[in-house]
C-alpha positions in Angstrom: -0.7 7.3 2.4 -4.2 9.1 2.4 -5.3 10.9 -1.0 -7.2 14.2 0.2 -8.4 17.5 -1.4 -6.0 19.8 -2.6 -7.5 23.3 -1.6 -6.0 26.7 -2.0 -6.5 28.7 1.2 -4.6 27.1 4.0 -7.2 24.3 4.9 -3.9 21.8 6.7 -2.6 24.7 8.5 -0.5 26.6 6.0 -0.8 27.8 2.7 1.5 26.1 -0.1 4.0 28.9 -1.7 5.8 27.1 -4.8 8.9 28.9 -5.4 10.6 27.6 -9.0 7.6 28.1 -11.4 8.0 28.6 -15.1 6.6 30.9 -17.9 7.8 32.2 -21.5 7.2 35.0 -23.8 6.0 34.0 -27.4 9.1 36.6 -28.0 11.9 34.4 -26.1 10.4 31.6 -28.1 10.3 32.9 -31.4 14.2 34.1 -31.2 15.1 30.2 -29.6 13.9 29.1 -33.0 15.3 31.0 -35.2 18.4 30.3 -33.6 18.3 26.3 -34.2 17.2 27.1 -37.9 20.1 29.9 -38.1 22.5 27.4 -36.8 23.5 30.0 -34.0 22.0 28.1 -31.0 24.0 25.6 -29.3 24.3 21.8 -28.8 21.9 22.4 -25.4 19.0 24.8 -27.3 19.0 22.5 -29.9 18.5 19.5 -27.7 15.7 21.1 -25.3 14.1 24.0 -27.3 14.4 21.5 -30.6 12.4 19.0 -29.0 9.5 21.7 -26.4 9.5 24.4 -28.9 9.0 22.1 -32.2 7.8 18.3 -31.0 4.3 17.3 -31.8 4.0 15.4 -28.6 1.6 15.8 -25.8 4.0 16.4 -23.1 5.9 19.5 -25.1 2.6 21.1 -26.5 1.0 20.5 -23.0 3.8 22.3 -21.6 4.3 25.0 -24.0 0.4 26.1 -23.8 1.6 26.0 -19.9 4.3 28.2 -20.4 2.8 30.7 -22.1 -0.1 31.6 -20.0 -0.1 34.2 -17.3 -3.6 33.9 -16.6 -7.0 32.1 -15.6 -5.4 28.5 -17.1 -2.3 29.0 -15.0 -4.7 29.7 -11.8 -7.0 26.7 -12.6 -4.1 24.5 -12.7 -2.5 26.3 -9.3 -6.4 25.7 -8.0 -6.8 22.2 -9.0 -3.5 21.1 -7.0 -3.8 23.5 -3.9 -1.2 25.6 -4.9 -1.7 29.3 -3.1 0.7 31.5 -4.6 3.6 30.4 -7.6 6.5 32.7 -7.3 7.4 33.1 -11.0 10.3 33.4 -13.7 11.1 33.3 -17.0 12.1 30.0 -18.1 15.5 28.7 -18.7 17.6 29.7 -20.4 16.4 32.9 -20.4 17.6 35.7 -22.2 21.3 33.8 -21.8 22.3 32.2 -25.3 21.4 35.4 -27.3 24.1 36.6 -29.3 22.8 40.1 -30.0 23.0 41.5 -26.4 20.7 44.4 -27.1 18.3 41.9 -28.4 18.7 40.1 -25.0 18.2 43.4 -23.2 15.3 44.4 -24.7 13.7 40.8 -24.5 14.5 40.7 -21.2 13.3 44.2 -19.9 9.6 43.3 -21.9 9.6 40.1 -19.8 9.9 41.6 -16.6 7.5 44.1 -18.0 4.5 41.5 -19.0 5.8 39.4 -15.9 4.7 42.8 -13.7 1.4 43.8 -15.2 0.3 39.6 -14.4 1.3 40.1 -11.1 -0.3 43.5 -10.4 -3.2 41.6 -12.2 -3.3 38.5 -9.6 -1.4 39.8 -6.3 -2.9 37.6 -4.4 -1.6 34.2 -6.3 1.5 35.7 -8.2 5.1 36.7 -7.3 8.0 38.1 -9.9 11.5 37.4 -10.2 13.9 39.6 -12.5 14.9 37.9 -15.8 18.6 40.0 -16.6 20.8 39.4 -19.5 24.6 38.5 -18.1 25.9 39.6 -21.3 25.8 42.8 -20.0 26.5 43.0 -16.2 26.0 46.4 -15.9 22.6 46.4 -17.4 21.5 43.4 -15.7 22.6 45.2 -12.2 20.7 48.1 -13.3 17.4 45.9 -13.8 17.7 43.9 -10.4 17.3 47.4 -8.8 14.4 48.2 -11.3 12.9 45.0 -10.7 13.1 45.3 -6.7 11.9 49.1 -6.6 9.8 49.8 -9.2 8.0 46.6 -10.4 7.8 44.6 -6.9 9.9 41.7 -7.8 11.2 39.6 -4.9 14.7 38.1 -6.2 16.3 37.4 -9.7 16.9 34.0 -11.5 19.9 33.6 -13.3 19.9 30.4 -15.5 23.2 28.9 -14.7 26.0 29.6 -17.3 26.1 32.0 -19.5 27.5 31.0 -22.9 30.0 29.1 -20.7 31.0 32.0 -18.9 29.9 31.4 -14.6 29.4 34.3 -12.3 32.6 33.5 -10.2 34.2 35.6 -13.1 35.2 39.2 -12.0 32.9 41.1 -15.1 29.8 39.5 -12.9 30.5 41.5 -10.3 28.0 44.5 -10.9 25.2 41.9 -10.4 26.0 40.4 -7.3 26.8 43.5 -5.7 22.8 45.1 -6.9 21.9 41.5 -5.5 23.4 42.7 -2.2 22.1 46.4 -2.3 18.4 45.7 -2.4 18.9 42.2 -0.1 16.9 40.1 -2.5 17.8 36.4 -3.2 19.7 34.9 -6.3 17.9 31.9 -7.8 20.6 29.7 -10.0 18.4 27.6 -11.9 19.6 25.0 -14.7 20.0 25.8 -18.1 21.1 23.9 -21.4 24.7 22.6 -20.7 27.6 24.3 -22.6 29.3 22.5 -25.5 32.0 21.8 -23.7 30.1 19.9 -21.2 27.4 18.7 -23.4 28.5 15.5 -25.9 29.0 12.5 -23.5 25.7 13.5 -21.8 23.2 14.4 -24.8 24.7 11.1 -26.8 23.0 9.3 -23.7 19.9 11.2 -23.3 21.1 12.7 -19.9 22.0 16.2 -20.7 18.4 17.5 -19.3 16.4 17.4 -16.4 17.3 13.8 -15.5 21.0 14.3 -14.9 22.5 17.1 -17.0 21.1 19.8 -15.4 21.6 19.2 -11.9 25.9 18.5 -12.9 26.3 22.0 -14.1 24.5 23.7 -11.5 25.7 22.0 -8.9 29.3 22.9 -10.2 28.1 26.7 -10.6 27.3 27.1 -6.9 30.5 25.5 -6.0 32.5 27.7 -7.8 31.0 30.8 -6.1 31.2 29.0 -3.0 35.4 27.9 -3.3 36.4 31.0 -5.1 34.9 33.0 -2.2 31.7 35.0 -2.5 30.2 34.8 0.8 33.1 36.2 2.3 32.9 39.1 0.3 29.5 39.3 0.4 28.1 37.6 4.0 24.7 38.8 3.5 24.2 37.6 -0.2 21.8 34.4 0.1 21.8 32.0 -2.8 18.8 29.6 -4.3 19.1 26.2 -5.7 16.7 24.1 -7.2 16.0 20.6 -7.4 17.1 19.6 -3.4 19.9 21.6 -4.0 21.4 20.0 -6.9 22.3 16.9 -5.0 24.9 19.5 -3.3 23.8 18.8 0.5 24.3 14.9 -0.2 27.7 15.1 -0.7 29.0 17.7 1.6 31.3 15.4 3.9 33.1 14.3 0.8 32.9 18.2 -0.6 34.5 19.7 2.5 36.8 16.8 3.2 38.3 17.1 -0.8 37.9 20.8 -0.8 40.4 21.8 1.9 42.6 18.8 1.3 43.0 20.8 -2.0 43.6 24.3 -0.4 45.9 22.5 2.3 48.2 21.1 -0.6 47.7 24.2 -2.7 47.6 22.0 -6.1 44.4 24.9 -7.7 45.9 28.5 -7.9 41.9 29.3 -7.2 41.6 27.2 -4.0 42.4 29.5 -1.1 41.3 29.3 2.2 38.1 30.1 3.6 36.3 31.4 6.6 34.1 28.8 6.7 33.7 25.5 5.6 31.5 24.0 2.3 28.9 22.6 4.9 28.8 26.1 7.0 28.1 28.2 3.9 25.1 25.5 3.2 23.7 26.9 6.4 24.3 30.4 6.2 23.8 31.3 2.8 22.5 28.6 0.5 18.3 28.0 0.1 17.1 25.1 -1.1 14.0 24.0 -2.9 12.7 20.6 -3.8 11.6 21.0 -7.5 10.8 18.0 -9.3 11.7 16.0 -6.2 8.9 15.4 -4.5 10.6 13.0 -2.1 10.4 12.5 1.7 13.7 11.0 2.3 15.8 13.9 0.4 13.9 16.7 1.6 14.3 15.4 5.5 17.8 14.8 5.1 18.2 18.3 3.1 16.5 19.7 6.1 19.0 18.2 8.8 22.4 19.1 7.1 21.3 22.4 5.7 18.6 23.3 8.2 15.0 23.5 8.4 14.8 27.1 7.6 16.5 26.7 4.7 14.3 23.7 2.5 11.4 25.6 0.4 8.4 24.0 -1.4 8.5 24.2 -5.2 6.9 22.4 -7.7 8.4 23.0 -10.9 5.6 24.0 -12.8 5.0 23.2 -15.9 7.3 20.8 -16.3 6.3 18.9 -13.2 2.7 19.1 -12.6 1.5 16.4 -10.7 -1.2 16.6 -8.2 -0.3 13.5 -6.2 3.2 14.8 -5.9 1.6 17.6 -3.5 -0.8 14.7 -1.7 3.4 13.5 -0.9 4.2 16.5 0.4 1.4 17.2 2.7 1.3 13.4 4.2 4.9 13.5 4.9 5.9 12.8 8.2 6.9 15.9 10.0 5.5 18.2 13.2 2.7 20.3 11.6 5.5 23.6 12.4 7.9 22.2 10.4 5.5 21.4 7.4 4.2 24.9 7.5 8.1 26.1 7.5 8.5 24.1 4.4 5.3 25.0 2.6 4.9 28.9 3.4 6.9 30.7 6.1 10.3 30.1 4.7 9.3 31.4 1.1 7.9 34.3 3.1 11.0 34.9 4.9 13.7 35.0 2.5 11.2 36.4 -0.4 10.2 38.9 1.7 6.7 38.3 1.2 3.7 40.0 2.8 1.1 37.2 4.2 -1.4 40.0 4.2 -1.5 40.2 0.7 -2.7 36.6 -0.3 -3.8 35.4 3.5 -7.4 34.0 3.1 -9.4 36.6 5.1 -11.5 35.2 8.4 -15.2 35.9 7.2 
């Protein structure tokens, strides 16, 4: 493996689009700590916003400062690792462990707001997604459209659960179907694990990024996917993070154990399907590699799911690693499928507009 220059501007043959990239509002933060202090926060804020909001160390301050900045420190860092454009939303768990759902609202709506006026400021390297508060579905179906229409977002991230509560359930509805009315994606990222989830996993130092995460967003995409919502809604497409939450790596035994359990009808919420686990991967599930900057996944990821479907990410700032992107641009693929996986499938299913940040011929 070669080390090279990591240049914006398209210098291998594509541009690098990273499509799971982080930021916070000093607001959002604020109201996470007064909730561990309050006592209202739960087992998962207190275990991740206890240790980035409040921990002296490097790594949390490093990434805090990160976080936080929606300007020239975030585009040094995107210059200084080749990265052309960072498709961006606010960090998990977003708005979703608030209490007070007109404080959510409102911390919400002045999120998308700041989030908009950054973009507007860098259109060439920045791209939004809508932060909504699931508390209130009808709100949060009411922003997806003011995100799409009036401040140029390009899809909404919803961090996983929502005080336990999944978007299978019927009140969800109103979102999915906005989702569905302006054609823009759904990102499910990761959030802090329930309580109900949480104990055997934060006792061991696994309820995060390392393990955690990935379980209960994993099991939040297959409960849209067995209770049905691509049949009612065939055009809805679906994100995932982290090569897909280790999803596509376990479809033959998903699919085998799924309709052995609608054959012997032992779930009343098993029913059959028009397609199978494995053909709704294909059709209507996206897939980036955050924080897996790994050959072997992403290839596989790309044969069972499809090579249109595997985005670049990086997972900034939690991951910020310059050789990881070195990985990425020496792995071993035809130069058409590396630019699918570094710009034109982010292009397709964000519906961006290479005009905007394609480095002009001089």
């Amino acid at each position: 493996m070669t080390d090279h220059p990591l240049n914006t501007g398209g210098d291998r043959g594509y541009l690098r689009i990273a499509t799971e990239e982080a930021f916070a509002t000093r607001e959002q933060v604020d109201i996470y700590l007064r909730m561990i202090k309050d006592g209202t926060a739960d087992k998962g804020m207190v275990s991740l916003w206890g240790f980035y909001a409040k921990s002296p160390s490097e790594r949390a301050m490093t990434i805090m400062d990160r976080l936080l900045d929606l300007g020239e420190r975030r585009i040094a860092d995107m210059d200084r690792t080749g990265i052309d454009v960072g498709i961006l939303a606010l960090t998990s768990p977003g708005v979703q462990p608030m209490l007070d759902v007109a404080e959510a609202r409102g911390v919400a709506q002045r999120a998308n707001d700041y989030l908009a006026e950054r973009c507007h400021a860098h259109p060439t390297r920045f791209v939004g997604m809508t932060a909504v508060a699931p508390q209130d579905p009808e709100w949060s179906a009411r922003e997806i459209i003011r995100g799409a229409k009036e401040l140029g977002f390009k899809g909404c991230q919803i961090n996983s659960h929502t005080q336990g509560h999944y978007l299978d359930e019927p009140q969800f509805d109103p979102i999915i179907r906005a989702l569905v009315e302006v054609d823009q994606p759904l990102y499910i990222h990761p959030s802090t694990l329930p309580d109900s989830m949480i104990a055997p996993l934060v006792e061991a130092g696994l309820d995060g990024a390392i393990f955690g995460f990935g379980v209960e967003t994993g099991m939040h995409l297959l409960r849209l996917i067995t209770t049905g919502i691509f049949d009612r809604y065939p055009t809805l497409q679906i994100m995932v993070g982290h090569m897909g939450e280790a999803l596509p790596y376990w479809l033959y035994r998903l699919d085998y154990m799924h309709q052995a359990g609608v054959r012997s009808k032992r779930y009343e919420r098993l029913k059959p399907l028009k397609k199978t686990i494995a053909e709704y991967m294909r059709s209507n599930v996206l897939v980036t590699n955050s924080g897996v900057a790994w050959e072997p996944a992403i290839k596989f990821c790309q044969q069972v799911v499809g090579e249109d479907r595997v985005m670049y990410a990086m997972d900034y700032p939690y991951e910020y690693e310059a050789y990881e992107v070195q990985a990425m641009d020496n792995m071993d693929m035809t130069p058409a499928l590396k630019k699918k996986f570094f710009q034109s499938n982010a292009e397709r299913w964000f519906k961006l507009d290479p005009a905007q940040y394609t480095p002009k011929v001089k």
